[in-house]
C-alpha positions as CSV (number, residue, x, y, z in Angstrom):
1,X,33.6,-43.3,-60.7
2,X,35.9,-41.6,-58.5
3,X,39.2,-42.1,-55.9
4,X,38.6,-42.5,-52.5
5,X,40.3,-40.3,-50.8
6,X,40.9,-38.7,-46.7
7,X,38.1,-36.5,-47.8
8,X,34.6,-37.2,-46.7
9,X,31.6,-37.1,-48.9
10,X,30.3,-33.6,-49.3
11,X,27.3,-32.3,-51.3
12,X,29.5,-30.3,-53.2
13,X,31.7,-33.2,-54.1
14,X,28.5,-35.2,-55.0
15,X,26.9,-32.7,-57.0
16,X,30.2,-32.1,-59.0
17,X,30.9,-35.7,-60.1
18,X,27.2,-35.6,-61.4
19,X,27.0,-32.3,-63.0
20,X,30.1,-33.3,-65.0
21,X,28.5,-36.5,-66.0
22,X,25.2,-34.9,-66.9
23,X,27.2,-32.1,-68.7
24,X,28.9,-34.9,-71.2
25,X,25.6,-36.6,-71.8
26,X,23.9,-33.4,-72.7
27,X,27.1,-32.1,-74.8
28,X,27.2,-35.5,-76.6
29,X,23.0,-36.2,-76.7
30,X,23.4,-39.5,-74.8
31,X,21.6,-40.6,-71.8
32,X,23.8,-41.9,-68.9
33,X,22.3,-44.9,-65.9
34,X,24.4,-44.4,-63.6
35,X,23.9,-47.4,-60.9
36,X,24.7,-46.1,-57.1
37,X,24.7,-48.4,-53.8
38,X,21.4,-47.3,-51.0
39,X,21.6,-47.3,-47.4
40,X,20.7,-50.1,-45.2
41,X,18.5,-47.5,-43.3
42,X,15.2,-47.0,-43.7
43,X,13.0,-43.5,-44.7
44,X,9.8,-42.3,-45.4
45,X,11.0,-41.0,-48.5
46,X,13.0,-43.7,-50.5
47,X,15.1,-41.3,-52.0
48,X,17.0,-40.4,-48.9
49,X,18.2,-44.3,-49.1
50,X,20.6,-43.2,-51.8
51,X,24.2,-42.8,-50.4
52,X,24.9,-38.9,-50.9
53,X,21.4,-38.0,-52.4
54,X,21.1,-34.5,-52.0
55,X,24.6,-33.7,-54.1
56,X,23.0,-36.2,-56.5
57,X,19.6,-35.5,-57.4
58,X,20.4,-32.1,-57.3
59,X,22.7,-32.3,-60.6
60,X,21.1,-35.1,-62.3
61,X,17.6,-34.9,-64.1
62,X,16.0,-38.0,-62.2
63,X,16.7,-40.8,-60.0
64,X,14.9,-44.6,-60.0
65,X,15.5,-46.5,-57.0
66,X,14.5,-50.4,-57.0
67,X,14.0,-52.3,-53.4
68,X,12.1,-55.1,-52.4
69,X,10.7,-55.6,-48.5
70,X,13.2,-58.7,-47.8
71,X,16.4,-59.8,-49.7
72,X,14.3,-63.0,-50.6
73,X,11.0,-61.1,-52.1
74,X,10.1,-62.2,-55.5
75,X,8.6,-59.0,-55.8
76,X,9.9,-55.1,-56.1
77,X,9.4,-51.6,-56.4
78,X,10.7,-49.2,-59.0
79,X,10.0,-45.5,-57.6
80,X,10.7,-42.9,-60.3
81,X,11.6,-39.0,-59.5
82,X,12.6,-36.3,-61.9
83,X,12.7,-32.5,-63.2
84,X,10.7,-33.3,-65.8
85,X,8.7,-36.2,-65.2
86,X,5.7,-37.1,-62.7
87,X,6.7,-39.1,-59.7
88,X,5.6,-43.0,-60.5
89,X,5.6,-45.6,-58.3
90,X,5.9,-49.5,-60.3
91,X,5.2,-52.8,-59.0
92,X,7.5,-55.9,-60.1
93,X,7.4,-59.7,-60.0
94,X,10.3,-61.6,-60.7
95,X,9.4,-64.7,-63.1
96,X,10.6,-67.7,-61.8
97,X,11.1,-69.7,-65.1
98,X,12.7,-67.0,-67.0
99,X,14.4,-65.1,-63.8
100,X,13.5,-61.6,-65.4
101,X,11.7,-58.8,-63.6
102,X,7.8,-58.3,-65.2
103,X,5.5,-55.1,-64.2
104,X,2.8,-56.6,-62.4
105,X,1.2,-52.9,-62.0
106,X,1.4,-49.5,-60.9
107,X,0.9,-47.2,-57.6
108,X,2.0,-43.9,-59.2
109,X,0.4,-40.9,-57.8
110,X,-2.5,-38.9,-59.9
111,X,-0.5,-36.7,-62.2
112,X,-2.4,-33.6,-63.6
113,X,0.1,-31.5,-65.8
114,X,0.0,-28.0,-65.2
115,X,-1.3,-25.5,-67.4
116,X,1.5,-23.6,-69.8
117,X,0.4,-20.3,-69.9
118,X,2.2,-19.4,-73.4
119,X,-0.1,-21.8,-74.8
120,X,-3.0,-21.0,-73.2
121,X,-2.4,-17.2,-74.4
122,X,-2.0,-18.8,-78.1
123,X,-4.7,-20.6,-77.7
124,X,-7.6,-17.6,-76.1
125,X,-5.5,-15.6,-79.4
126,X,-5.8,-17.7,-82.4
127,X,-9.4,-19.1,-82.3
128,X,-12.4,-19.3,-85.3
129,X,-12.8,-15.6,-84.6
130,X,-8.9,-14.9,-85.1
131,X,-8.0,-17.9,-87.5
132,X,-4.3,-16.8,-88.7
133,X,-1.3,-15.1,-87.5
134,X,2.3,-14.3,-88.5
135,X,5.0,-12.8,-87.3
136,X,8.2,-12.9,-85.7
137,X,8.5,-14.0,-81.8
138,X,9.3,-10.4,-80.3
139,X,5.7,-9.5,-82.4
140,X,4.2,-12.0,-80.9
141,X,5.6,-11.6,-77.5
142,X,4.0,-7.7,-77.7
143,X,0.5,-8.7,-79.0
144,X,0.2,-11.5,-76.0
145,X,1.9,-9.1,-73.7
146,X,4.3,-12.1,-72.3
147,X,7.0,-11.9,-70.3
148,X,9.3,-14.3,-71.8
149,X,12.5,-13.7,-74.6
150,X,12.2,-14.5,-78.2
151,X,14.3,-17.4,-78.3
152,X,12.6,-19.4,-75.3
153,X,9.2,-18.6,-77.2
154,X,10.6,-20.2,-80.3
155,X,12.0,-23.3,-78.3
156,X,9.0,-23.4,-76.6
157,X,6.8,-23.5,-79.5
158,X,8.6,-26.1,-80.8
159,X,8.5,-28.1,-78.3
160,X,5.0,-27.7,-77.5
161,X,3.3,-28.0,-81.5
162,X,2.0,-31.0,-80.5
163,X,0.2,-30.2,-77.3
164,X,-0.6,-26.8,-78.5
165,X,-2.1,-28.5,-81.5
166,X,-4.2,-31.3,-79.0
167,X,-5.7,-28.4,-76.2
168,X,-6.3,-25.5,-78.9
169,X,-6.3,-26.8,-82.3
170,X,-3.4,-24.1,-83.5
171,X,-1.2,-25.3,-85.8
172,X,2.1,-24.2,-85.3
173,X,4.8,-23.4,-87.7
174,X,7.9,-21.7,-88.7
175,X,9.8,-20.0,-91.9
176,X,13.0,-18.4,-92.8
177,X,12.7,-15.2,-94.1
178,X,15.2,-13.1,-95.5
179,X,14.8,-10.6,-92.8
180,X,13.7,-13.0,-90.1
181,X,12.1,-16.1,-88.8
182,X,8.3,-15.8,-88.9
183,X,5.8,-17.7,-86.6
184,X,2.8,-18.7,-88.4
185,X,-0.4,-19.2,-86.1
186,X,-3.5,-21.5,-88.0
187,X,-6.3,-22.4,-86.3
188,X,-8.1,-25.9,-87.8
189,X,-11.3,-25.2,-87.8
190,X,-12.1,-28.4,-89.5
191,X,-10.3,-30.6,-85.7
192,X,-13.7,-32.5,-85.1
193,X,-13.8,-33.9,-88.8
């Protein structure tokens, strides 16, 4: 990945090598595994077992680190950490015949997801009392009286159709005009059919 060189590992020279990385995957929509040595020494926190880890996790969008208790365990642990991801914690055997790793279960923490509260103002706005909406995002932004810019309430929307859809029943969706992209807000009243 890099020279060695007189100089000694920095965060800064850490964070750089990963932040270029990160920057070609995202620039060419590939996902780069990137497989890094641990530390010998123990932690409470796993994650400081990775040579150079703050420099690292800092620029990269997650880390998994794999261990077992003793170099001769048939069994393992695949921790998982991330920006946007729950922490998860999985349990592995390693099959005898076949010499492959299997999930023999999980330790992950509970995981509630947090509310998003551009969806929950969509979702107290469009309703069966207030079935329909349309408009642009700025219009929008001023009738919910949210602090966020057009574009990111666009990206947001149509990232979160889904979920919006699942917690409020709005359907969300979207149309070129020749003045403007309009947002159109439908509530489906008929969800429990």
């Amino acid at each position: 990945m890099r020279e060695a060189d007189g100089d000694t590992y920095s965060y800064a020279r850490d964070y750089d090598v990963i932040a270029g990385l990160k920057a070609f995957a995202d620039r060419t929509g590939i996902c780069l595994i990137l497989v890094h040595h641990t530390r010998k020494q123990k932690s409470d926190d796993n994650f400081d077992r990775i040579s150079g880890i703050n420099g690292l996790l800092d620029a990269a969008d997650g880390a998994f680190i794999m261990y077992k208790n003793k170099r001769s365990d048939g069994d393992a642990t695949i921790e998982v950490s991330g920006r946007d991801q729950p922490d998860k914690k999985f349990m592995l055997t390693r099959n005898k015949e076949t010499l492959c790793w299997e999930l023999s279960g999980e330790k992950s923490p509970e995981y509630t997801e947090p509310p998003e509260p551009v969806l929950e103002a969509i979702g107290n706005f469009i309703n069966a009392d207030n079935p329909t909406w349309d408009g642009t995002a700025t219009e929008l932004i001023e009738k919910l009286e949210l602090d966020i810019k057009p574009n990111a309430l666009s990206l947001k929307l149509n990232v979160n159709a889904g979920k919006l859809y699942n917690l409020f029943f709005v359907q969300y969706s979207n149309k070129w005009t020749h003045k403007a992209k309009l947002i159109q807000l439908r509530y489906d009243a008929d969800h429990r059919s």
